[in-house]
C-alpha positions in Angstrom: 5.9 7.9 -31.6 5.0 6.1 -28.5 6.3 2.2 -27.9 4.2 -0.5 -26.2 6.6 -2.7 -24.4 6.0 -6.1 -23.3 7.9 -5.8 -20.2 8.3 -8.7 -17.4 7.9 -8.1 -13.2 9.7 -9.1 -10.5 7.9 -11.4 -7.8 8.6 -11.0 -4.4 7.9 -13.8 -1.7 7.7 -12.7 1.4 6.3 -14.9 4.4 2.8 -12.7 4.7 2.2 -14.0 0.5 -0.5 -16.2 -0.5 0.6 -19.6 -1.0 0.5 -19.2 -5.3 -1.4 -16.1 -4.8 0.4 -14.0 -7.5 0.6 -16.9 -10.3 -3.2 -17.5 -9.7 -4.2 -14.1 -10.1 -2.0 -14.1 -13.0 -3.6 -16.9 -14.9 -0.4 -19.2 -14.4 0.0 -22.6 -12.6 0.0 -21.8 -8.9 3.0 -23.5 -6.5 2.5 -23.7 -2.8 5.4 -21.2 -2.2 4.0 -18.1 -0.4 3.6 -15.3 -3.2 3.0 -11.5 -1.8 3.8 -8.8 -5.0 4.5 -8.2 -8.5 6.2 -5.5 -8.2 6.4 -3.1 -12.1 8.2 -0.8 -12.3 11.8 1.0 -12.7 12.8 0.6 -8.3 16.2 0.3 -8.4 15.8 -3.0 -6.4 13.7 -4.3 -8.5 13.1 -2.5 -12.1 11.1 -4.9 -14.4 12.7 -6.4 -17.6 11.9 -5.6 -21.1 10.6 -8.8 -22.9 12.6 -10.5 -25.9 14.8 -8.6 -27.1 16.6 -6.0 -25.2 18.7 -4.9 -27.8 16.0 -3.6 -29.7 15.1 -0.6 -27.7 18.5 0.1 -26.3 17.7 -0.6 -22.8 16.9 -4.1 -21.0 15.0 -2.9 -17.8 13.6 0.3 -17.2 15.7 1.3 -14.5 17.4 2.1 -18.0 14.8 3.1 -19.8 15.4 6.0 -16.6 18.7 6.4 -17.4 18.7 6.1 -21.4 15.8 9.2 -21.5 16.8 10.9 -18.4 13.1 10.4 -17.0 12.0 9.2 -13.7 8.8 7.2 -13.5 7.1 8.4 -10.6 5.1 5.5 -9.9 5.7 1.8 -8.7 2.8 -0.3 -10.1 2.1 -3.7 -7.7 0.0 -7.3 -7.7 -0.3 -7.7 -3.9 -1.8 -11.0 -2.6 -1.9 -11.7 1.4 -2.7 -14.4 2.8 -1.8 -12.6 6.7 -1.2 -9.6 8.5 1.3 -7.2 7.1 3.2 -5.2 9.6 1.6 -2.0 11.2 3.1 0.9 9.3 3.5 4.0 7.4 5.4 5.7 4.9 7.4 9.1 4.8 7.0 12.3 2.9 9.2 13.4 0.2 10.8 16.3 2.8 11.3 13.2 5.5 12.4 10.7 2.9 15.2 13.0 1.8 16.1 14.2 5.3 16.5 10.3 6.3 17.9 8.9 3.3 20.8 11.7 3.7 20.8 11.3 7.5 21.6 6.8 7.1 23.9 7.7 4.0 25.9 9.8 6.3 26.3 7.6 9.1 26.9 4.9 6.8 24.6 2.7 7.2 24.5 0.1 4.5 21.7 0.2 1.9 21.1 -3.6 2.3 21.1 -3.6 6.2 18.0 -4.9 7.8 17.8 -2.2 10.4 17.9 0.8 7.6 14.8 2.6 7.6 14.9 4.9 4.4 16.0 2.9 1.4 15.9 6.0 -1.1 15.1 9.6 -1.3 11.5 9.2 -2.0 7.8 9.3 -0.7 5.6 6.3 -0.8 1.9 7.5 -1.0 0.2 4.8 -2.1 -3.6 3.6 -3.2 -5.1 0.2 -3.1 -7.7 -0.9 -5.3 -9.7 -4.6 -4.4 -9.3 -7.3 -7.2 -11.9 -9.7 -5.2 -14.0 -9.6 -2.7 -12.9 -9.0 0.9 -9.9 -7.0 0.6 -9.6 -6.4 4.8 -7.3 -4.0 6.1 -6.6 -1.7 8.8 -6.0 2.5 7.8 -6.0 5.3 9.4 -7.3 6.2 13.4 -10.7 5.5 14.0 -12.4 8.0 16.1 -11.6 8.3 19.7 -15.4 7.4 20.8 -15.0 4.4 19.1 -11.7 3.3 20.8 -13.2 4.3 24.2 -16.2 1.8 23.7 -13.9 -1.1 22.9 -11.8 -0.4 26.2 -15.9 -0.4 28.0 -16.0 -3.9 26.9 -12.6 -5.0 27.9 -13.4 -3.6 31.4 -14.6 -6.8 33.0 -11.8 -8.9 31.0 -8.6 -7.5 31.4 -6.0 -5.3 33.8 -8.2 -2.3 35.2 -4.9 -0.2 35.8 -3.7 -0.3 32.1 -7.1 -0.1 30.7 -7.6 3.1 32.7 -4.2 4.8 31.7 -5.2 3.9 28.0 -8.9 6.0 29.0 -6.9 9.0 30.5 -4.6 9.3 27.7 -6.8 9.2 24.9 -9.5 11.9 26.5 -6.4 13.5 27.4 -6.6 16.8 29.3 -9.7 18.5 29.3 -9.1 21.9 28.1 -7.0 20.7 25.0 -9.7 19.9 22.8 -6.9 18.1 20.1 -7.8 14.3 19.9 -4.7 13.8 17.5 -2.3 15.1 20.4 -4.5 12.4 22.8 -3.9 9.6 20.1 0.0 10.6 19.7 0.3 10.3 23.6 -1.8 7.0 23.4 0.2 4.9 20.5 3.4 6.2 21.7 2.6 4.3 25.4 1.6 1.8 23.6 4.7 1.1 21.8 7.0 2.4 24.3 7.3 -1.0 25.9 5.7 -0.4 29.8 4.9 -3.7 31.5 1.6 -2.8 32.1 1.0 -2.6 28.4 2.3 -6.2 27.8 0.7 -7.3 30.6 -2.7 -6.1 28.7 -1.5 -7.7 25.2 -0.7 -10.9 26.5 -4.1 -10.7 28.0 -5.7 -9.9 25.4 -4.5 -13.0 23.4 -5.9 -15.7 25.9 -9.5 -14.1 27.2 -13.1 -13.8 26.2 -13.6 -11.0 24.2 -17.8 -11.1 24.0 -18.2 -8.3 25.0 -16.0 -7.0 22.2 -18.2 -5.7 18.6 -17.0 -9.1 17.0 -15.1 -7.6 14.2 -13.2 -6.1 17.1 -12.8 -9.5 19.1 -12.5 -11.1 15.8 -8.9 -8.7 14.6 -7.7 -9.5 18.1 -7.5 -13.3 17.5 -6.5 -13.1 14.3 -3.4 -10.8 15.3 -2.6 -12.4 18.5 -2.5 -15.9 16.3 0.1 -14.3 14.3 1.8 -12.1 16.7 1.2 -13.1 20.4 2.2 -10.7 22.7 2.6 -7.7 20.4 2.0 -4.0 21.5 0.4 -3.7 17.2 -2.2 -5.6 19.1 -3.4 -2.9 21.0 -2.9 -0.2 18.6 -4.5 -2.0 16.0 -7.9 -1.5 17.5 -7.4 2.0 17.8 -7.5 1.8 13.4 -10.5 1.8 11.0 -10.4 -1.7 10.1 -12.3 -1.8 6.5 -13.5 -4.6 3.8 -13.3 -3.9 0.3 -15.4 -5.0 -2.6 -13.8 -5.4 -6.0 -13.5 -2.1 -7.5 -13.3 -0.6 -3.8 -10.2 1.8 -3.1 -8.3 3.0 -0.2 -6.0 6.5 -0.2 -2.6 6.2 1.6 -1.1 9.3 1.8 2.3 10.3 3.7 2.1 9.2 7.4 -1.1 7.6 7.2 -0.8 3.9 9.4 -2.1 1.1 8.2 -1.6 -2.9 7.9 -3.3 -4.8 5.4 -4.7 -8.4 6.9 -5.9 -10.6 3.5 -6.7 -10.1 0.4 -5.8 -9.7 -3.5 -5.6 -5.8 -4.4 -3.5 -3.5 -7.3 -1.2 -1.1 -5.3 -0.1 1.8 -6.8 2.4 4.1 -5.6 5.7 6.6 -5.2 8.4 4.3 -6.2 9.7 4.0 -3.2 10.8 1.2 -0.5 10.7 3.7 2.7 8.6 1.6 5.1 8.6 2.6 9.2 7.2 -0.4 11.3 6.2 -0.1 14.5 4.6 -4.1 14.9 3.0 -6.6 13.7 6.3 -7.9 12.1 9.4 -9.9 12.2 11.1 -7.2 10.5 12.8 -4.1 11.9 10.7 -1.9 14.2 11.9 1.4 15.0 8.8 3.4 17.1 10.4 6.4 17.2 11.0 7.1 13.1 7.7 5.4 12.9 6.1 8.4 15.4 8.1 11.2 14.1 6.0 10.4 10.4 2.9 9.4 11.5 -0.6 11.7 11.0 -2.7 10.7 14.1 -5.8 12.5 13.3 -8.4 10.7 13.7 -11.5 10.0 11.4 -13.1 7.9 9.2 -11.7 4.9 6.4 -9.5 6.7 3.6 -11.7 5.5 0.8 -11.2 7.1 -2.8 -14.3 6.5 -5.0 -13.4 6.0 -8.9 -14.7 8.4 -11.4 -16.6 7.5 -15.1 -14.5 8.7 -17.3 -16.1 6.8 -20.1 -17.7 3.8 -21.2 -15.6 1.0 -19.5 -13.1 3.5 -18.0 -13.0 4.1 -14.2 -10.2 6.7 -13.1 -8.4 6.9 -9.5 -7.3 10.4 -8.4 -5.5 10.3 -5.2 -7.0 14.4 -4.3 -5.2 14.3 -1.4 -1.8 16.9 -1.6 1.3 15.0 -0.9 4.7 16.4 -0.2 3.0 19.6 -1.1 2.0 18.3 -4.3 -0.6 16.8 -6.4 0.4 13.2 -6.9 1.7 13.0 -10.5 -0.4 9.9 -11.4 -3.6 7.9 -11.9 -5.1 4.3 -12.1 -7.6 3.4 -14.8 -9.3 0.8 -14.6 -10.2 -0.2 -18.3 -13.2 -3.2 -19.1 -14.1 -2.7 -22.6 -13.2 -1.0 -25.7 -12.1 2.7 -24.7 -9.4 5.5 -25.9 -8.0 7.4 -22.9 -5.2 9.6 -22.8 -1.8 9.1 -21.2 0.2 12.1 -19.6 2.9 10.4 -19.3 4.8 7.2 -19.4 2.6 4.2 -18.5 2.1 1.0 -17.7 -0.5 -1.9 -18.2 -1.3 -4.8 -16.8 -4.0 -7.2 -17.7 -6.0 -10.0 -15.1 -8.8 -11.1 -16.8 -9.9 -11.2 -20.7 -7.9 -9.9 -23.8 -7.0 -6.4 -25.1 -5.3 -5.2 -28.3 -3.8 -1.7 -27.3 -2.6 0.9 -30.1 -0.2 4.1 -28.8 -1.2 7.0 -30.9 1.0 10.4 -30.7 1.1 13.3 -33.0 -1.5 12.2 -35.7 1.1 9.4 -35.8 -0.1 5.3 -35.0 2.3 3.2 -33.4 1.9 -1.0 -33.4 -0.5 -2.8 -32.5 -0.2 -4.9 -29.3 -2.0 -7.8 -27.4 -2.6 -8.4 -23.9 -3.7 -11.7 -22.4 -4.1 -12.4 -19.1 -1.2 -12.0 -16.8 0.7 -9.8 -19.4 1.8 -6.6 -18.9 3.4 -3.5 -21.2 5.1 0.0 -20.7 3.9 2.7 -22.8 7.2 4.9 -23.1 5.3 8.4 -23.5 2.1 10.1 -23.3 -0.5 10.4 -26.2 -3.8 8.1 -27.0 -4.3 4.5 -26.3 -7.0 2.6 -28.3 -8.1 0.0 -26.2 -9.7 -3.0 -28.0 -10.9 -6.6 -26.3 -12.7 -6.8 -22.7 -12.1 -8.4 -19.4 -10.1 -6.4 -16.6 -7.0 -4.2 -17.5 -5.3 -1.6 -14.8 -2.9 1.1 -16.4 -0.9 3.6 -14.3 -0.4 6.5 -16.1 1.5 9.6 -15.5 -0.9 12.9 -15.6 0.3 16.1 -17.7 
C-alpha cells in the first residue's frame, strides 16, 4: 500500500535569493536573509528529511528511502525565488554527465571543489512553471534576424570594429546556410576573452541604448548593474528573453542556455547538480565545457503548454527526448478536488489553500493526509491519489 510522507526540504541561500522569498511563498514569517530554493528531493547533497519520526518508516531522508528500496527518484522537485540574475548556463546530457563525472573522478578532483564542473553522473533537464506574475528569464537563441537588428541600433553607440566582427560571424559564410554553426562561432568570440569584445561590454554598460527595443536596452542595464563588464552581457541579447504568467511554463532540455533574471517559479527536474557557466556569475566559469554542451539552434521561447487532464488538474509533459529518452516524469498542477494517477514515486507540495490526499493501490486505501500551505509529502509508490480541499498543489510524479 502506498505511504504519504510528510517529508521536510532543504533551503538553499544563495546571493541571487529573494530576501524571505522562499518562507513568503511558503506561508511562514519571512527574514531579510536572501532565500533562492527549496530544494525536495533524494540529491545526495541535499535529500529532504522525513518528518517526526524516522524510525517509523526505517529510513530518515530519502536519500534512504533510495537505498532502503533500491529505487532512484528520477526527479529533483524545487521552490525557486530570485530576486537577480542567475548565471548564464546550461546543463549536460546523461552521455556527457557520465563521460565528465568519470573524467573529474579520475583526475581527482574533489567533489566539493568550487572549480568541479560535474557533481554526479546525471542529466539536468529541467522545466519551470510561474507561481506569480512576471516570471522573466532568458532561454534558448533567439533568431539571428533578431540579434542582427539589436547590433543596427548599437551602430551609432558603440565600437564599429567589434560590432562588425559580431555581424560577419553571425551571417557567417554565405554558402553555409547553418545559423547554429554562425551562433557557435558568435558566443564562442564572445566568451573567448578578445579585447575588442570587452571593449564593447564595458561600453555597453555606460551609453544610451535608445535606439535599443527597450526590453533589449532595459536587460542590458539590468545585467551590467549586476555584472559590469561581463562578456554574458553580450551573449545575453543574443537569447529569447521571456515573461511568464502564473501557470506559464518553460522546457529546459539538455544543452539548452538560459539565465533566469526575477521571479517566483516550481522547478522540476533530473536530480542533478551538473551546472556549466559561462557568465553572469561569481561562481566558476569554464567556456569551453560550457560550448562543448550547448545546442545553438536558434528559434523561438521553449514554452510547454499544460494539458486538462481533468477538472482542477493541469499536466506538464516535457515532449521533448532527452538523453535519448522520454523524461520519466510529470508536473500536475492540482486546484480542486481530483483523483489522478501516480506512475511512480511522488511528491507534493502545497502553496496556497488546504488538501486532504488519500494513496490508493490495489483495491487497497492507505491514510488519510492533510496538507496546508507550505507542507509537503512523498508518496512512496504509484497508484491513485484522491485529492480533497482547494487552493494550489504541485505534485511530481514518476510516469509508468
Amino acid at each position: 500500500m502506498a505511504e504519504l510522507v510528510p517529508i521536510t526540504g532543504e533551503l538553499r541561500a544563495y546571493a541571487w535569493g529573494r530576501p524571505g522569498g522562499v518562507s513568503a511563498a511558503l506561508g511562514r514569517e519571512p527574514g531579510v536573509e536572501p532565500e533562492a530554493e527549496l530544494w525536495l528531493g533524494a540529491h545526495p547533497s541535499a535529500p529532504s528529511r522525513r518528518a517526526g519520526d524516522p524510525e517509523h518508516g526505517g529510513w530518515s531522508d530519502l536519500a534512504g528511502w533510495e537505498e532502503d528500496r533500491g529505487q532512484h527518484l528520477p526527479f529533483l522537485l524545487k521552490l525557486l525565488a530570485a530576486a537577480s540574475p542567475l548565471s548564464l548556463q546550461a546543463h549536460p546530457s546523461t552521455e556527457q554527465a557520465r563521460e565528465g563525472f568519470a573524467r573529474e573522478e579520475a583526475e581527482g578532483v574533489p567533489g566539493d571543489a568550487p572549480h568541479r564542473n560535474y557533481k554526479d553522473p546525471h542529466a539536468k533537464p529541467e522545466l519551470v512553471v510561474a507561481v506569480e506574475d512576471g516570471f522573466d528569464a532568458l532561454c534558448g537563441f533567439r533568431p539571428v534576424g533578431e540579434v542582427l537588428t539589436v547590433l543596427d541600433g548599437l551602430a551609432a553607440q558603440v565600437e564599429e570594429t567589434a560590432l562588425e566582427r559580431w555581424r560577419a560571424r553571425l551571417t557567417g559564410p554565405a554558402d553555409t546556410g547553418d545559423p547554429a554553426t554562425a551562433v557557435r562561432d558568435t558566443v564562442g568570440w564572445l566568451l573567448s576573452g578578445d579585447p575588442a569584445v570587452q571593449r564593447l561590454v564595458r561600453t555597453l554598460g555606460g551609453t544610451d541604448l535608445s535606439a535599443l527595443p527597450e526590453r533589449d536596452a532595459d536587460l542590458v542595464r539590468l545585467l551590467a548593474r549586476h555584472h559590469p563588464g561581463d562578456p554574458g552581457i553580450a551573449v545575453a541579447l543574443m537569447l529569447n528573453r521571456v515573461t511568464l504568467a502564473p501557470g506559464e511554463a518553460l522546457w529546459l532540455p539538455a544543452g539548452n542556455v538560459h539565465a533566469y533574471l526575477s521571479g517566483l517559479g516550481v522547478e522540476v527536474m533530473g536530480p542533478s547538480d551538473n551546472v556549466l557557466r559561462g557568465g553572469l556569475t561569481g561562481k566558476h566559469v569554464d567556456v569551453a565545457e560550457l560550448l562543448r554542451v550547448l545546442d545553438f539552434t536558434p528559434g523561438p521561447p521553449p514554452r510547454l503548454a499544460p494539458v486538462e487532464v481533468a477538472a482542477g488538474v493541469r499536466a506538464y509533459r516535457p515532449s521533448t527526448q532527452a538523453s535519448g529518452a522520454d523524461v520519466p516524469w510529470q508536473v500536475l498542477q492540482v486546484t480542486g478536488p481530483a483523483e489522478v494517477e501516480t506512475g511512480g514515486p511522488s511528491i507534493a507540495l502545497v502553496l496556497g489553500g488546504e488538501f486532504g490526499l488519500r494513496a490508493e493501490t490495489s483495491g487497497a486505501t492507505g491514510d488519510p493526509l492533510t496538507l496546508s500551505r507550505g507542507e509537503a509529502c512523498f508518496v512512496d509508490r504509484p497508484g491513485r491519489l484522491a485529492v480533497t480541499g482547494s487552493g494550489d498543489l504541485y505534485l511530481a510524479t514518476t510516469l509508468s
